[in-house]
C-alpha positions as a printed Julia matrix, in Angstrom:
308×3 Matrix{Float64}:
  5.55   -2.84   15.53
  8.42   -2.28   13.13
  7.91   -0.81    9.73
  9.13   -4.12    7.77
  7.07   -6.19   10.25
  3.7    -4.1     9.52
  4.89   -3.85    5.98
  4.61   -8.2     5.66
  1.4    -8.16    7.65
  0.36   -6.13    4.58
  1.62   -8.22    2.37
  0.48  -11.44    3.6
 -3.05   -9.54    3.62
 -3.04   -8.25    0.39
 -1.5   -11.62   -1.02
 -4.33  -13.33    0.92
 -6.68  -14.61   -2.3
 -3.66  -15.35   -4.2
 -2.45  -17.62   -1.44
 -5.38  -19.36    0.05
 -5.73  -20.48   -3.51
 -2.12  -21.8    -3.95
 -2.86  -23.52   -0.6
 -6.04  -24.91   -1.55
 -4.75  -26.08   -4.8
 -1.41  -27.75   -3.3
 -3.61  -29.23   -0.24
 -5.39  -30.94   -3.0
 -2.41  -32.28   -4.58
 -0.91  -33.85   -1.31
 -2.67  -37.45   -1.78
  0.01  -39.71   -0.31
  2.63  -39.22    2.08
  5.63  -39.7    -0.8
  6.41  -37.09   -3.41
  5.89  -39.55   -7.02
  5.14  -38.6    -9.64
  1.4   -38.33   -9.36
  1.87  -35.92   -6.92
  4.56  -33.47   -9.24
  1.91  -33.61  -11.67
 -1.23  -32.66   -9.19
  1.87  -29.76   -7.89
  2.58  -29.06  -11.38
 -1.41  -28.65  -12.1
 -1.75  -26.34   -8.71
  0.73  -23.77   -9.96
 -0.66  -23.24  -13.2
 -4.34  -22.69  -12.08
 -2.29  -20.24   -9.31
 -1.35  -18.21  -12.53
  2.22  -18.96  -12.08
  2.56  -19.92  -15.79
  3.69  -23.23  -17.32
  6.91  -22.39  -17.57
  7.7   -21.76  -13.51
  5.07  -24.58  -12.58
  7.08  -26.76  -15.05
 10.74  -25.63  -12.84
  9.74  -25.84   -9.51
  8.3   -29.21  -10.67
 11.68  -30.76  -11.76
 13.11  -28.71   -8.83
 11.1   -30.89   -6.45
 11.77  -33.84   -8.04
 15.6   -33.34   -8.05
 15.45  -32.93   -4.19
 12.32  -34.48   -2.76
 11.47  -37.3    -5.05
 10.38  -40.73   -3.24
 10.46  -38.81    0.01
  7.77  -38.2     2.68
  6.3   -34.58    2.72
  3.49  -33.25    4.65
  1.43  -30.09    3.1
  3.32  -27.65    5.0
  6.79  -29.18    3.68
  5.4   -28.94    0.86
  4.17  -24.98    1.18
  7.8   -24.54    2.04
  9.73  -25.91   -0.64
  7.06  -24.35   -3.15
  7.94  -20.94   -1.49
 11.35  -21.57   -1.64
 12.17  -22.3    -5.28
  9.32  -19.25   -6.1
 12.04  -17.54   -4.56
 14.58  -18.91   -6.43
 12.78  -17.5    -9.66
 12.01  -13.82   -8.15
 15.57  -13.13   -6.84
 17.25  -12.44  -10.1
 14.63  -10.16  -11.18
 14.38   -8.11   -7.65
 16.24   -4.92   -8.27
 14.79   -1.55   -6.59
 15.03    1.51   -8.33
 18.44    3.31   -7.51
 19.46    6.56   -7.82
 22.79    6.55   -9.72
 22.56    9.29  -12.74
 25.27   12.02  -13.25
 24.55   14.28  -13.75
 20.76   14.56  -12.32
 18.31   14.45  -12.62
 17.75   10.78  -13.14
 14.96   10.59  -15.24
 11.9     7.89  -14.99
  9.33    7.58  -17.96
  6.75    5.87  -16.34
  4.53    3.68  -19.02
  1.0     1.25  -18.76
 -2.36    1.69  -19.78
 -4.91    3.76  -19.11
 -6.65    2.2   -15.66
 -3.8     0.36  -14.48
 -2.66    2.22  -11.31
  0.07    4.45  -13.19
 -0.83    7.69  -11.5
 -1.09    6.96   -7.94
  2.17    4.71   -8.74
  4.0     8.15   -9.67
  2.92    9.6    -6.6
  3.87    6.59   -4.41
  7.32    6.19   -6.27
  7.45    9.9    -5.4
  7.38    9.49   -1.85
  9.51    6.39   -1.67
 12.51    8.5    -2.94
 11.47   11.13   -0.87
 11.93    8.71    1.99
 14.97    7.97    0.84
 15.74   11.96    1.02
 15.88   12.86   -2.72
 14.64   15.64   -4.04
 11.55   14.94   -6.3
  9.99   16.3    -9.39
  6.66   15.19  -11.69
  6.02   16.07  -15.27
  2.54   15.58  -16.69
  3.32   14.21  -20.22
 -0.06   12.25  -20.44
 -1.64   15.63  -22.17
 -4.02   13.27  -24.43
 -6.53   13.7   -21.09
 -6.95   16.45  -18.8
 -8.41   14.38  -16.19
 -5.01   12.37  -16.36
 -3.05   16.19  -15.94
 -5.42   17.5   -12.92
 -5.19   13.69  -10.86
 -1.01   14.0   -11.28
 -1.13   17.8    -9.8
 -3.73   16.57   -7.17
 -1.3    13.91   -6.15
  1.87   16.49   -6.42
  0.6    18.69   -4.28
 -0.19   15.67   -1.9
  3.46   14.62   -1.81
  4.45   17.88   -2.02
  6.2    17.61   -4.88
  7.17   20.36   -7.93
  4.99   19.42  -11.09
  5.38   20.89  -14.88
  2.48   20.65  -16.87
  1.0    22.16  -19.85
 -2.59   22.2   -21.23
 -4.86   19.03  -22.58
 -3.71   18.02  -25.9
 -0.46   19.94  -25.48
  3.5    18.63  -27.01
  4.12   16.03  -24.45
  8.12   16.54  -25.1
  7.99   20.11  -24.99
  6.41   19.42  -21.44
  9.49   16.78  -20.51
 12.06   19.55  -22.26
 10.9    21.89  -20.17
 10.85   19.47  -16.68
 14.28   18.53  -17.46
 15.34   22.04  -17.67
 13.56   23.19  -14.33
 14.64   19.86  -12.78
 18.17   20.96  -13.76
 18.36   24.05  -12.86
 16.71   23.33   -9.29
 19.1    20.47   -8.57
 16.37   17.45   -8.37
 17.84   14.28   -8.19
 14.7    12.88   -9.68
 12.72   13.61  -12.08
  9.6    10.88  -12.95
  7.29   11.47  -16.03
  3.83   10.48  -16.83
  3.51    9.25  -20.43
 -0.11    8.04  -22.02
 -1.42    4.91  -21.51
 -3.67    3.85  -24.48
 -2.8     1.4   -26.85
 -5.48    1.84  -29.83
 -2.71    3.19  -32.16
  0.65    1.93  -31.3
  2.33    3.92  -34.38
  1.21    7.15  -32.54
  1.98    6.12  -29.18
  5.59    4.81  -30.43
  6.08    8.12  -31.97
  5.57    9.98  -28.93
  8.12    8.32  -26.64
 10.54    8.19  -29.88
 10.03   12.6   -29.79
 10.24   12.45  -26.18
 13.64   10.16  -26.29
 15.11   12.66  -28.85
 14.22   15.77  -26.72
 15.87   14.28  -23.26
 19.03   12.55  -25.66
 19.51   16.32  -26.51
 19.34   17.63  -22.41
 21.04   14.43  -21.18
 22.93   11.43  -23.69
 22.07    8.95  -20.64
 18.33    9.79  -20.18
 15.72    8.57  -20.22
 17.18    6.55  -17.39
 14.38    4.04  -16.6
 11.64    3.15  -18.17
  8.61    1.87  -16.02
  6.32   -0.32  -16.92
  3.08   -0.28  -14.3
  0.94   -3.41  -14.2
 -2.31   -3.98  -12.63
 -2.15   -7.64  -11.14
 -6.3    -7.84  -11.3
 -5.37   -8.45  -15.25
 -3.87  -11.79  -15.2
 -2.67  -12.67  -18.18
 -4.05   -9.96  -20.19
 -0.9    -8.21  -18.08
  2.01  -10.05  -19.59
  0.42   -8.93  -23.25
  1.14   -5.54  -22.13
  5.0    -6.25  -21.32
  5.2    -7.72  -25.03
  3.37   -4.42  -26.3
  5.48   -1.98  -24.66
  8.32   -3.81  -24.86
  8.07   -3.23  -28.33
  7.04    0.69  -28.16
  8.84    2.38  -25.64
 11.98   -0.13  -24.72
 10.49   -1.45  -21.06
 13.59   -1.75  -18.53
 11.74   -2.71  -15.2
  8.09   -3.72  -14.15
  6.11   -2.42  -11.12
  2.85   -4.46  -10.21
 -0.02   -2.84   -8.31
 -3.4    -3.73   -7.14
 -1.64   -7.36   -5.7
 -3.94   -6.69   -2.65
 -7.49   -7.07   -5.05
 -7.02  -10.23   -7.2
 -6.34  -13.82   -6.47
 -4.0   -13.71   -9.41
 -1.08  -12.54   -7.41
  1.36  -15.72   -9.49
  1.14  -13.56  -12.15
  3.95  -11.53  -10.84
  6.37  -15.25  -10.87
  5.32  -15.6   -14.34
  6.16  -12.32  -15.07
  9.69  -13.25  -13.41
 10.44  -15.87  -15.57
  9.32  -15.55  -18.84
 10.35  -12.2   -19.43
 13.46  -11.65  -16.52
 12.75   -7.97  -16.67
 13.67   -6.47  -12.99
 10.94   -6.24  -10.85
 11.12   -2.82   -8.93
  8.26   -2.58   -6.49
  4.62   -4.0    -5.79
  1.89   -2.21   -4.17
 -0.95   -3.61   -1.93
 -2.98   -1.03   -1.38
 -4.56    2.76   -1.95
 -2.45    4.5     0.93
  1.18    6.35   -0.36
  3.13    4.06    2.07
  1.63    1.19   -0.06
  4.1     0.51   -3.09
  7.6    -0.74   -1.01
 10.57   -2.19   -3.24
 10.51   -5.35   -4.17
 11.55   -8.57   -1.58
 11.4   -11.91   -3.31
 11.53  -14.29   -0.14
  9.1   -12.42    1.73
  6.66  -12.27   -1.56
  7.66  -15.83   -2.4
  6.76  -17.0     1.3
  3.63  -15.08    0.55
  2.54  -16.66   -2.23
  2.77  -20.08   -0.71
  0.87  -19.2     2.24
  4.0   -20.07    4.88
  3.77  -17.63    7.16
């Protein structure tokens, strides 16, 4: 079994709730054997209680209608043409994570809230450059918990990857001025920083990532390079009021969505796609470090319609 094939058997089994109730809601909508407009509006209907958003189930409406209308389509026509014009929404926004800086490190602040998978994300993002043979290096600046400092040198040491720290309730840009310096020196072609995750006071969290900003704009005029915003997908909407949030805070540049493989609210990620257009980096589907790949829009469209 290839990796890409096990990878989609994954997929399809992590996407499963999301798309057994996609299928159950276009099933539904499939009363006669023409596409009228009863039926776009049952469609229309399916997608939005899928949690692909109004704005998508409103498209791939008038996207059906422009090429199916007054035409016979079974359910798995249907499935099919659903799946393809979700794909037609996810492929602008599918853009993996590249290494391109010069000179390195390329750095990654790595943003969400506290609970949302941002950790383990580090580590996974970690070993999918590593994979790609680049040299990898962590920096703890989440020093507003020490649980969040001793789970991010757990998961180093896991990967077996360099961390800098410093204590609880330490600078966190001292920490990143100092990871950028070892990082440097070294030669690591990566270097991916935790940043906190809470959101009670967004004056003090804006202020952090403005001092951490300064600090790398002194080591490196390009840096930070990315900025990473992790999602968990169990969240629904409650997710895309985070992209607004630290869109406004920390300057978001690309979305990764984890925890795909737990909810049934896996549209969420197509909503995501086309309200904001933000790149879409990687999704995860599980707990093992193999389980956040980059991200493939027909395969996760497919997914989401349930056409295997």
């Amino acid at each position: 079994m290839s990796e890409k094939q096990s990878w989609a058997q994954r997929l399809f089994g992590g996407f499963r709730k999301t798309s057994e109730r996609l299928s159950e809601n276009l099933t539904a909508a499939v009363t006669t054997a023409k596409l009228d407009d009863a039926t776009l509006d049952e469609v229309e209907d399916a997608l939005i209680m899928s949690d692909l958003g109004p704005g998508a189930a409103r498209r791939i409406r008038e996207r059906l209608r422009e090429k199916r209308f007054g035409l016979e389509i079974s359910q798995q026509e249907l499935k099919e043409a659903v799946a393809e014009e979700i794909a037609a929404i996810l492929r602008p926004v599918a853009r993996p994570l590249e290494v391109t800086a010069f000179p390195r490190p390329q750095v990654l602040l790595v943003i969400g809230v506290n609970g949302s998978g941002k950790t383990t994300t580090i580590a996974k993002l970690a070993h999918l450059f590593q994979e790609q043979d680049y040299a990898v290096m962590l920096a703890a600046g989440d020093t507003f918990r020490a649980a969040a400092i001793g789970q991010l040198a757990t998961w180093a040491e896991r990967v077996g990857v360099p961390i800098i720290r410093g204590p609880e309730g330490g600078d966190p840009a001292s920490i990143v001025f100092d990871a950028v310096k070892a990082a440097t020196d070294v030669g690591t072609d990566v270097l991916i920083v935790d940043t906190a995750g809470r959101l009670q006071n967004k004056r003090e969290l804006m202020d952090e990532l403005a001092k951490i900003r300064k600090v790398l704009g002194r080591l490196n005029p390009e840096a930070p390079h990315d900025v990473v915003l992790v999602l968990d997908a169990t969240n629904g909407q409650n997710a895309l009021s985070q992209i607004d949030v630290f869109r406004e805070v920390a300057g978001v540049t690309g979305l990764i969505m984890t925890k795909l493989d737990g909810t049934a609210r896996g549209g969420v990620l197509v909503q995501a796609a086309e309200q904001y257009g933000l790149p879409i980096h990687a999704i995860g589907v599980g707990e093992k470090i193999d389980d956040l790949r980059p991200f493939d829009p027909d395969l996760v469209a497919r997914v989401i319609a349930g056409v295997a």
